[in-house]
DRENDO-1510 file (C-alpha; in Angstrom, 1 decimal, always signed):
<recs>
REC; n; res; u; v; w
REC; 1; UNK; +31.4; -13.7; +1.6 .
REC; 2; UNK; +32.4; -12.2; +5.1 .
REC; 3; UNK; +30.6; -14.3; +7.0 .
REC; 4; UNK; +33.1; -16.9; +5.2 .
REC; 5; UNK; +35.8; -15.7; +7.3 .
REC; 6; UNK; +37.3; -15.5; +10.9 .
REC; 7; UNK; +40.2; -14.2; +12.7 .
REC; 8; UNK; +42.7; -16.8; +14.9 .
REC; 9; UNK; +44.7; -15.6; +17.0 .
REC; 10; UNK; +48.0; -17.0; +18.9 .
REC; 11; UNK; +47.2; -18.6; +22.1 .
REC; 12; UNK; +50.4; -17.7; +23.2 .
REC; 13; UNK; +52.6; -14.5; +23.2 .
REC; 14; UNK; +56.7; -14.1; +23.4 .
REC; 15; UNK; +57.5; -11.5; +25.8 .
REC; 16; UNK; +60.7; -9.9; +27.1 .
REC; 17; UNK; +60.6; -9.9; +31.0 .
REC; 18; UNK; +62.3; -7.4; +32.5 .
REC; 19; UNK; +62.6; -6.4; +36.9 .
REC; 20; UNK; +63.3; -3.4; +38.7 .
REC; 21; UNK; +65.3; -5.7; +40.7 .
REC; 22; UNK; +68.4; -6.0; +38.4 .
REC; 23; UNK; +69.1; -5.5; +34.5 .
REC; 24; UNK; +68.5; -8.6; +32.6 .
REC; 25; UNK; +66.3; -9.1; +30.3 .
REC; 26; UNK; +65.0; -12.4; +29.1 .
REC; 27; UNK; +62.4; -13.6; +26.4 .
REC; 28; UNK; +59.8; -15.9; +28.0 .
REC; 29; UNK; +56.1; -17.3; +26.1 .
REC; 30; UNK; +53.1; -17.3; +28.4 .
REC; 31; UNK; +49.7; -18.5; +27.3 .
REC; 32; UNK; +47.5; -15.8; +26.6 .
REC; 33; UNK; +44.0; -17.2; +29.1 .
REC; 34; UNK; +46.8; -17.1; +31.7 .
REC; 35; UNK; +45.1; -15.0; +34.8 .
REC; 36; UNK; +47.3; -11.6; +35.5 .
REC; 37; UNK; +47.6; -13.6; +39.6 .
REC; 38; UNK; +49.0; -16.5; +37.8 .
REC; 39; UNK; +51.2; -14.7; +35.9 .
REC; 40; UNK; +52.6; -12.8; +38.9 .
REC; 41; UNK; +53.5; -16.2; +40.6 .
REC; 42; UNK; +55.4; -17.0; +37.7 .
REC; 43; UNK; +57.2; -13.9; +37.3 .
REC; 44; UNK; +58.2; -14.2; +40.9 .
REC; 45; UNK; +60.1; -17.6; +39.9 .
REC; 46; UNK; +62.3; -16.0; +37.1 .
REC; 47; UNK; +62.4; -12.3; +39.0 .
REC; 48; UNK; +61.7; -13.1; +42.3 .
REC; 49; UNK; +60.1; -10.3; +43.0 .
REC; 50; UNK; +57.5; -10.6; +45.6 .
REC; 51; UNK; +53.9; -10.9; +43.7 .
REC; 52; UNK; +51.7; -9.5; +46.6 .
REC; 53; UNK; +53.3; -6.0; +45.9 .
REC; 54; UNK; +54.4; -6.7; +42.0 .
REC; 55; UNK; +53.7; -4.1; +40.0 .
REC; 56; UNK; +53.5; -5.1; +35.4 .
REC; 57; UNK; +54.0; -2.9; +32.8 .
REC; 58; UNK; +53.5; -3.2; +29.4 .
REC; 59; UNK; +55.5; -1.0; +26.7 .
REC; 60; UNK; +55.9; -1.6; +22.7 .
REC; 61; UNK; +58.9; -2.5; +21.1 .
REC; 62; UNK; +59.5; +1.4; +20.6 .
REC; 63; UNK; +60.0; +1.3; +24.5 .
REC; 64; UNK; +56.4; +3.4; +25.2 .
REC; 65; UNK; +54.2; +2.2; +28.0 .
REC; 66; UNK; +51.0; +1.1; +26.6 .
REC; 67; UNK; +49.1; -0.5; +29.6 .
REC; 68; UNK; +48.9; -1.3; +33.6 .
REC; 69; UNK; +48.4; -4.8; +33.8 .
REC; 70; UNK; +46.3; -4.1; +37.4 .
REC; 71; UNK; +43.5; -6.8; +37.3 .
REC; 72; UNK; +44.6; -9.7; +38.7 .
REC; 73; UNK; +41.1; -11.6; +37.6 .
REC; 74; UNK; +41.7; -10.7; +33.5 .
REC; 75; UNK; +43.4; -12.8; +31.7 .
REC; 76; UNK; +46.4; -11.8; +30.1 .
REC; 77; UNK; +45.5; -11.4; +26.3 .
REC; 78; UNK; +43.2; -9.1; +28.0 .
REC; 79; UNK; +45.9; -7.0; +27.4 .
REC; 80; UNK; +47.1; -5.8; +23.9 .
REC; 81; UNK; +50.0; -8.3; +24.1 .
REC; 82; UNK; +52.0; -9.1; +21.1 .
REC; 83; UNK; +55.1; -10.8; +20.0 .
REC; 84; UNK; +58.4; -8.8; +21.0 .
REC; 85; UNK; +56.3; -6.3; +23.6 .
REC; 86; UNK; +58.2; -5.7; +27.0 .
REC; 87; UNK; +56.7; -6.7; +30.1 .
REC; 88; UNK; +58.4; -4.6; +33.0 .
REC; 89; UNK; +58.0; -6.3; +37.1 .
REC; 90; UNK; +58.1; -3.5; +39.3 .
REC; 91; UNK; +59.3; -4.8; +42.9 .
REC; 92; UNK; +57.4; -2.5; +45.0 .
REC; 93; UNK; +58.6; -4.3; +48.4 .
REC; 94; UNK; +62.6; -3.5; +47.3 .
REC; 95; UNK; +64.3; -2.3; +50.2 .
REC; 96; UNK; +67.9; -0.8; +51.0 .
REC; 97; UNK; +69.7; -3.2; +53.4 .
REC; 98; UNK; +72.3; -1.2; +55.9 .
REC; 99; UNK; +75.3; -2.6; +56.3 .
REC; 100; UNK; +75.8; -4.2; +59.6 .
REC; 101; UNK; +78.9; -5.6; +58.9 .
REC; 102; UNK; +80.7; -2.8; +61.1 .
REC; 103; UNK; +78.6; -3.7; +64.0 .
REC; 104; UNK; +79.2; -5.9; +66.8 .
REC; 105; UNK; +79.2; -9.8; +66.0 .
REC; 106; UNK; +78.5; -12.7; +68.3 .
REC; 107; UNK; +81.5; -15.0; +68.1 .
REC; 108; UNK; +81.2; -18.4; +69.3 .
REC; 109; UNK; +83.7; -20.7; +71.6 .
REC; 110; UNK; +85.5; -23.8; +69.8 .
REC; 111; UNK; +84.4; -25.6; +73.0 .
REC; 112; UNK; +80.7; -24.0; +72.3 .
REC; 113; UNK; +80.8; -24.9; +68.7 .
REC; 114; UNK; +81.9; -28.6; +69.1 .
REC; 115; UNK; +78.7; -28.9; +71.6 .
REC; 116; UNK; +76.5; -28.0; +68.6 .
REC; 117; UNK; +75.0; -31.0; +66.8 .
REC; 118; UNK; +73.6; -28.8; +64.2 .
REC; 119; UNK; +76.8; -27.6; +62.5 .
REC; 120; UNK; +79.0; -29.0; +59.7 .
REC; 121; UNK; +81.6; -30.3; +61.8 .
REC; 122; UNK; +78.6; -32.7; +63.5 .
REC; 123; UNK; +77.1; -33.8; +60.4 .
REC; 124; UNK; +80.7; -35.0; +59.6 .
REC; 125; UNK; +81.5; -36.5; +62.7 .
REC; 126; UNK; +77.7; -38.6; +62.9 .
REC; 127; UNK; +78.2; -39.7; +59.3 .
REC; 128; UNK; +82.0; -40.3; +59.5 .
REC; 129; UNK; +82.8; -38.0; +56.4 .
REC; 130; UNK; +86.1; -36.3; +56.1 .
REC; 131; UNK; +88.7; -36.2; +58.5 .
REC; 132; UNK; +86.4; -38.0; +60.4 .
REC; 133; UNK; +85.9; -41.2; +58.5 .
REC; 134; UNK; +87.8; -44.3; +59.2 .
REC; 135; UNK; +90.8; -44.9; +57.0 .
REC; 136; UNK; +89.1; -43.6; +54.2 .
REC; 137; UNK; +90.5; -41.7; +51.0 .
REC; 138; UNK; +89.4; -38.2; +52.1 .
REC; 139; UNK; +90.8; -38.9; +55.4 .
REC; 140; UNK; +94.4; -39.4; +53.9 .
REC; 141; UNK; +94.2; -36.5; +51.8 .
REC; 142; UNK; +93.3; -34.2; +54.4 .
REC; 143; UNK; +96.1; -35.1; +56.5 .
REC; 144; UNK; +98.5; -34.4; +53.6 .
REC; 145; UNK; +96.5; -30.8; +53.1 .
REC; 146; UNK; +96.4; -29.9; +56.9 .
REC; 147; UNK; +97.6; -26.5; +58.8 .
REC; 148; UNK; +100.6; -26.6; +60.6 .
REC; 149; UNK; +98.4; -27.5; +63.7 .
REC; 150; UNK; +97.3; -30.3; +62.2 .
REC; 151; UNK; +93.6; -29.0; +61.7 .
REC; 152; UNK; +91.6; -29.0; +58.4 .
REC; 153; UNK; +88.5; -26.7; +57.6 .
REC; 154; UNK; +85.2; -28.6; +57.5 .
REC; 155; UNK; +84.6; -26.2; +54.4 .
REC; 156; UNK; +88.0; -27.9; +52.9 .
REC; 157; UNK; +86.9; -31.4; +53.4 .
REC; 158; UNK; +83.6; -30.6; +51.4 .
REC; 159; UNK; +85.1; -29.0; +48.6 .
REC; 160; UNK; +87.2; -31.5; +48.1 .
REC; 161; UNK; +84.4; -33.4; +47.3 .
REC; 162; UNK; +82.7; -31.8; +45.0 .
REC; 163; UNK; +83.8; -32.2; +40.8 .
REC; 164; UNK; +83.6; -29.3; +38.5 .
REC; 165; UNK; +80.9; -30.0; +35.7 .
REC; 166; UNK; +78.5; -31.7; +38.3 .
REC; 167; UNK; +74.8; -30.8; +38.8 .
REC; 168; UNK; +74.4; -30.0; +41.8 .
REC; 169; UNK; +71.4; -28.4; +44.0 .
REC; 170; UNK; +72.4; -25.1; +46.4 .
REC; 171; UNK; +69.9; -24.6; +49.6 .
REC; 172; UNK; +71.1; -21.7; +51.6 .
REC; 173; UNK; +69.1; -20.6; +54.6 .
REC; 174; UNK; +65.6; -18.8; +53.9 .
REC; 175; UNK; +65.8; -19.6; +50.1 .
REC; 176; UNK; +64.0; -21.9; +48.3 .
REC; 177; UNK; +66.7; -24.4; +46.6 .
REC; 178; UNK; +68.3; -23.8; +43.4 .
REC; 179; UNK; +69.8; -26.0; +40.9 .
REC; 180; UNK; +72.8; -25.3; +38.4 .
REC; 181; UNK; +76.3; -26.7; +37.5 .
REC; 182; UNK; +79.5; -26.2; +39.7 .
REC; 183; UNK; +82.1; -24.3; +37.6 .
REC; 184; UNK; +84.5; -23.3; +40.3 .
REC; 185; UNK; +85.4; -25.3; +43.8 .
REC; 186; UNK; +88.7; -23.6; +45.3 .
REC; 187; UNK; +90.3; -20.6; +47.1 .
REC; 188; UNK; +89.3; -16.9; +45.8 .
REC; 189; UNK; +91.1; -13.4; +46.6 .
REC; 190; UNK; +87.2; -11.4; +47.6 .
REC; 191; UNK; +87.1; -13.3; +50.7 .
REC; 192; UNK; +88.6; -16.5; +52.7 .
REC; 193; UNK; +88.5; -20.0; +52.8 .
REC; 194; UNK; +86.7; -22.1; +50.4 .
REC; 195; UNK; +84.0; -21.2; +47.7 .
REC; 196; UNK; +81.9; -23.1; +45.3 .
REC; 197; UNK; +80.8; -21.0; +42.2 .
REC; 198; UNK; +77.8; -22.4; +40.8 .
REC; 199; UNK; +76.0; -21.4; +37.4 .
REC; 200; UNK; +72.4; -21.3; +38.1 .
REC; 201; UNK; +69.7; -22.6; +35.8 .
REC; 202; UNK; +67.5; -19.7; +35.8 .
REC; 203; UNK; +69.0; -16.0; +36.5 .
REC; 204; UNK; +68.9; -15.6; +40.1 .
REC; 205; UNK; +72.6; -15.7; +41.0 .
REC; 206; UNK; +74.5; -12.4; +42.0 .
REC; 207; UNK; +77.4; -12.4; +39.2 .
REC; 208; UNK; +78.7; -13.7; +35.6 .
REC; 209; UNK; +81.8; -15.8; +37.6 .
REC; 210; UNK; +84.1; -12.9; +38.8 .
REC; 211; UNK; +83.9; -10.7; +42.0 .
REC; 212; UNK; +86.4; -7.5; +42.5 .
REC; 213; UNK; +87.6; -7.7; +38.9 .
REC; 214; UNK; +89.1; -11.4; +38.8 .
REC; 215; UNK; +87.4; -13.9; +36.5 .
REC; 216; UNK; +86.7; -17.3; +38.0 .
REC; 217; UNK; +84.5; -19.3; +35.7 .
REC; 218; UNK; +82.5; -17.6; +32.8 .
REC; 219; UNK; +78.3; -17.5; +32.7 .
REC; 220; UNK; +75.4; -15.0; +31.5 .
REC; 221; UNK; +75.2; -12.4; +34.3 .
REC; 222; UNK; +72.6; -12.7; +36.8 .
REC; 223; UNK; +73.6; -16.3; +36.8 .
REC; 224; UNK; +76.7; -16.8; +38.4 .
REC; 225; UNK; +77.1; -16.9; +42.7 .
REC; 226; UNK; +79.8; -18.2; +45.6 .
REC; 227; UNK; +78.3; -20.0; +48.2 .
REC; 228; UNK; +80.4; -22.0; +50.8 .
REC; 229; UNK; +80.3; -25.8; +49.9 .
REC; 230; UNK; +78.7; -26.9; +53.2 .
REC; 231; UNK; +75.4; -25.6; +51.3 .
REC; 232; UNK; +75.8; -27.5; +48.1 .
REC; 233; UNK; +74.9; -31.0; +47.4 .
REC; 234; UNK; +76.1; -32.8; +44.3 .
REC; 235; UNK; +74.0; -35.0; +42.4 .
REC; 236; UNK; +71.5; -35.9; +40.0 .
REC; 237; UNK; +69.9; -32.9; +39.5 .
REC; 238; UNK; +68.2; -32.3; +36.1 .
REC; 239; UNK; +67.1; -28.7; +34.9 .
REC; 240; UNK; +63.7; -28.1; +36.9 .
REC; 241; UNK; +61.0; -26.9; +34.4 .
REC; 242; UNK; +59.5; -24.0; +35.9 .
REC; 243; UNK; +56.3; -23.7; +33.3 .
REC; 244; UNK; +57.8; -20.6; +32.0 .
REC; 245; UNK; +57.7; -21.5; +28.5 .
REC; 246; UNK; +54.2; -22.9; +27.7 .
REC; 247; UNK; +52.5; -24.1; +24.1 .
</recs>
């Protein structure tokens, strides 16, 4: 009898998330009673792309757009969702930088910078780290590494410090922090001094470990970045779980 039967459905769905921001494309499973505003804020996680102006599309697997998802109330198997379907975040508030780099820069004093008690070398000096420490390890080895005017980089000291195959968290200034594994601490050929490449747990670096065409340490693209090691602290720092993957 028909009234014998019913149909169940999945409460969740597999998509592939893709941005206008860069080219990767990863597969993610959302729960299908997740709101569309809900959704966004999670998509801004993985995409970061800002979810006030975020923009989803929804196409087949033969790569045809089948729906606006433009209600941020409905839920999102409001939508005809389904296994291996594309969902495509359009960053509406992208916008072109110009480069400044050409224009003038404000250069500051040596005298002016040791005044400063919010830079590196003051962090060093109040915790005695470094050159700075008392007879300690680090203190030797940078007098065995130091310019021929006796002066070592506060970016030198800090590297020095840091292990390859460490978790470690990045915080750079106006970013939220991310976590990932150091897979390069050293000297590159793009640009001076010292550099930390770090392989980010979730796809929000700028490269796959090489810049201008030399290979420094191997990762999926999208995950890979330099940053200078006076922003990276390493530590205990498991994998975050961003609620991306849901059952």
């Amino acid at each position: 009898m028909a009234d014998g039967f019913r149909v169940v459905t999945s409460s969740v769905v597999n998509l592939n998330v893709s941005t206008s921001l860069s080219d990767f494309l990863v597969e993610r499973r959302f729960q299908k009673n997740l709101t569309i505003a809900d959704l966004k804020g999670r998509l801004e996680l993985l995409t970061g792309a800002n979810p006030l102006t975020m923009k989803l599309q929804l196409y087949d697997k033969a790569n045809v757009l089948i729906a606006n998802l433009d209600d941020d109330s409905a839920p999102l198997g409001f939508y005809p969702v389904d296994d291996g379907t594309r969902l495509h975040v359009v960053d509406r508030s992208a916008i072109q930088y110009e480069d400044v780099s050409k224009g003038p820069k404000y250069e500051l004093s040596q005298d002016e910078y040791s005044k400063r008690t919010d830079t590196v070398k003051a962090f060093l000096v109040r915790n005695k780290l470094g050159k700075y420490a008392e007879g300690s390890e680090v203190e030797v080895d940078a007098k065995k590494t130091s310019s021929s005017d006796g002066s070592t980089s506060a970016d030198e000291v800090l590297a020095k410090q840091l292990v390859v195959g460490s978790r470690c968290e990045v915080s750079l200034r106006g970013q939220p922090a991310k976590r990932g594994e150091i897979k390069f601490v050293g000297k590159t050929e793009f640009k001076p001094g010292w550099w930390v490449g770090v392989q980010y747990d979730e796809p929000c670096g700028k490269n796959d470990g090489s810049a201008d065409g030399k290979v420094y340490f191997v990762c999926i693209p999208k995950y890979g970045a330099f940053v200078r090691p006076q922003y990276v602290t390493q530590g205990d720092f498991p994998e975050e779980d961003l609620g991306l993957d849901e059952f």
